[in-house]
C-alpha positions as CSV (number, residue, x, y, z in Angstrom):
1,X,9.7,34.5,40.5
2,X,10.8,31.7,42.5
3,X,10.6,27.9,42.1
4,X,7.8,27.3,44.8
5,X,6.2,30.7,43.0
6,X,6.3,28.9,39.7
7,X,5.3,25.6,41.8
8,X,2.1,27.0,42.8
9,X,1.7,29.0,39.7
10,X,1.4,26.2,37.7
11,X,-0.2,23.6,39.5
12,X,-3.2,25.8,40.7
13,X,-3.8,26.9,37.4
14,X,-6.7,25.6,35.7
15,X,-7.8,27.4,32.2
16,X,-5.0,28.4,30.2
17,X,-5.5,30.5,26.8
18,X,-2.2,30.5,24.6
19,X,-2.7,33.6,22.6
20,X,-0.5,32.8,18.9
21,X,-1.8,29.0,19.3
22,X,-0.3,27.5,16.1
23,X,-2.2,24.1,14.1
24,X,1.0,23.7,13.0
25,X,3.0,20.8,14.4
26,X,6.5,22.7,13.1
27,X,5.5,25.9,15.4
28,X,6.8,25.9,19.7
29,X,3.2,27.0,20.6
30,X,1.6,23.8,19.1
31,X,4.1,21.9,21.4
32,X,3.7,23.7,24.2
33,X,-0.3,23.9,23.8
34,X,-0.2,20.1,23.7
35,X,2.2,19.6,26.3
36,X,-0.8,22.1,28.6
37,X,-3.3,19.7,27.6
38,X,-1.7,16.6,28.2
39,X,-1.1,17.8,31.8
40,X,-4.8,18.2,32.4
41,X,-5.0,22.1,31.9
42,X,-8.4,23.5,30.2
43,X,-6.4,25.1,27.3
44,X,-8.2,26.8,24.3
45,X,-5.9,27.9,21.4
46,X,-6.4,31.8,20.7
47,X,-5.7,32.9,17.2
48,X,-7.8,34.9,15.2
49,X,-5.3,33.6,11.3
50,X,-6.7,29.8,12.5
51,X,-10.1,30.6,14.6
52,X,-12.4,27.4,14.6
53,X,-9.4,25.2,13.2
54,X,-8.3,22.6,15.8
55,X,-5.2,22.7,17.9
56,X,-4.9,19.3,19.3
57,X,-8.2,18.7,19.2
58,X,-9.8,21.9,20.6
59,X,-11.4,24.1,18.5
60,X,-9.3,27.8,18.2
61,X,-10.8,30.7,19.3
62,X,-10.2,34.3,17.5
63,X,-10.2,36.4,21.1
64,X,-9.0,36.7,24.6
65,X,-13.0,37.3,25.2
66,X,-14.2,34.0,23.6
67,X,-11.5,32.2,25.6
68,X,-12.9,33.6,28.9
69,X,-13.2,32.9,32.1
70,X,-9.5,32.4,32.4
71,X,-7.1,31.8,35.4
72,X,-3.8,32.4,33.0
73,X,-2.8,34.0,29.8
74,X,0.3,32.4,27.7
75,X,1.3,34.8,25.1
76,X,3.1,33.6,21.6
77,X,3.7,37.3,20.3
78,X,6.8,39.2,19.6
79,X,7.6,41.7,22.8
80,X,6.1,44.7,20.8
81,X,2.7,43.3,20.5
82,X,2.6,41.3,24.2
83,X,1.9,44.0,25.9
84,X,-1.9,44.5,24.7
85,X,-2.4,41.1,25.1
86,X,-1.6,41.7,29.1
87,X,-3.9,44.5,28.8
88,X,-6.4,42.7,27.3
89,X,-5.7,39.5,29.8
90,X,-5.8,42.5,32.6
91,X,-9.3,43.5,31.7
92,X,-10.5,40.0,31.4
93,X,-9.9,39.3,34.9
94,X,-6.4,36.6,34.5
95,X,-4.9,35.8,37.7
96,X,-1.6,35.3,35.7
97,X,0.0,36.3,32.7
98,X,3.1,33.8,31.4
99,X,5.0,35.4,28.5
100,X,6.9,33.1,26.5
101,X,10.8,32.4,26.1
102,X,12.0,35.7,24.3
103,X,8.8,37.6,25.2
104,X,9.6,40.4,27.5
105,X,7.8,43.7,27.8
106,X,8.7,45.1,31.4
107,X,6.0,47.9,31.1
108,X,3.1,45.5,30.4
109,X,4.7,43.3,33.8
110,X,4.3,46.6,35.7
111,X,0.8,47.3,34.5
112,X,-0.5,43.4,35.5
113,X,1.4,43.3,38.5
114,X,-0.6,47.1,39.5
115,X,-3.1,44.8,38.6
116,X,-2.5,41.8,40.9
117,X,-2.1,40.1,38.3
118,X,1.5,37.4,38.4
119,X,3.5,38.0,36.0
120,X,5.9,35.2,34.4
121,X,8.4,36.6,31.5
122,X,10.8,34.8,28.9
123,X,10.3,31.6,30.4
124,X,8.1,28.2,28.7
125,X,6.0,26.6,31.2
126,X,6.7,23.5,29.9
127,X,10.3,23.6,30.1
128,X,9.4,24.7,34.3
129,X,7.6,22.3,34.2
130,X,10.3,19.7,33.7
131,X,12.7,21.7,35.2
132,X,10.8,21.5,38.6
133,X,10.0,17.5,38.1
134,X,6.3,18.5,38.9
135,X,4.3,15.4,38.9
136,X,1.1,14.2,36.3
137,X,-1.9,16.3,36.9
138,X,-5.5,14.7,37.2
């Protein structure tokens, strides 16, 4: 994708679920889910090891289904096991799908892009985020 395509990506996004949402400070996905929230994003944890414990404050959720309606699907999983989450994100009616740094699964990118679904892999969105100098959300 391009910079304006991440651009737009990210700052029309509202509700973000972060599938592999970690309560513990140690783990990249607590980071990143706290960076999401502290730039205004609607962003429920989804985990079914920590469901109802709190990620920054918001209660986790054990399923893609409980986190819906969704604009975008950030996936903490190992490449093997993103792809049914893109299914799953897919059939829940995600605009976007954003698999983390090290995530890649180019058959699950084909499948949501056949979907219309965008389709960011192996990048962070917080780390875009800076990289792009986007400014505070409301």
């Amino acid at each position: 994708m391009t910079d304006d395509q991440i651009r737009d990506l990210l700052l029309t996004t509202r509700r973000i679920a972060v599938v592999g949402a970690s309560d513990r400070a140690d783990r990249p996905s607590h980071g990143v889910f706290g960076f999401l929230r502290d730039r205004g994003y609607d962003a429920v944890p989804v985990n079914p090891a920590i469901d109802g414990r709190p990620v920054h404050g918001v209660a986790s959720v054990a399923t893609l289904a409980e986190a819906a309606p969704l604009d975008m699907v950030d996936i903490f999983r190992r490449s093997a096991e993103a792809g049914a989450v893109v299914d799953e994100a897919i059939a829940r009616g995600a605009r976007s799908v954003w698999m983390q740094l090290g995530v890649v699964d180019e058959d699950a990118a084909a499948r949501a892009r056949a979907a219309g679904v965008i389709v960011v892999m192996n990048r962070c969105p917080a780390i875009e985020w800076r990289r792009l100098g986007l400014p505070a959300r409301v």
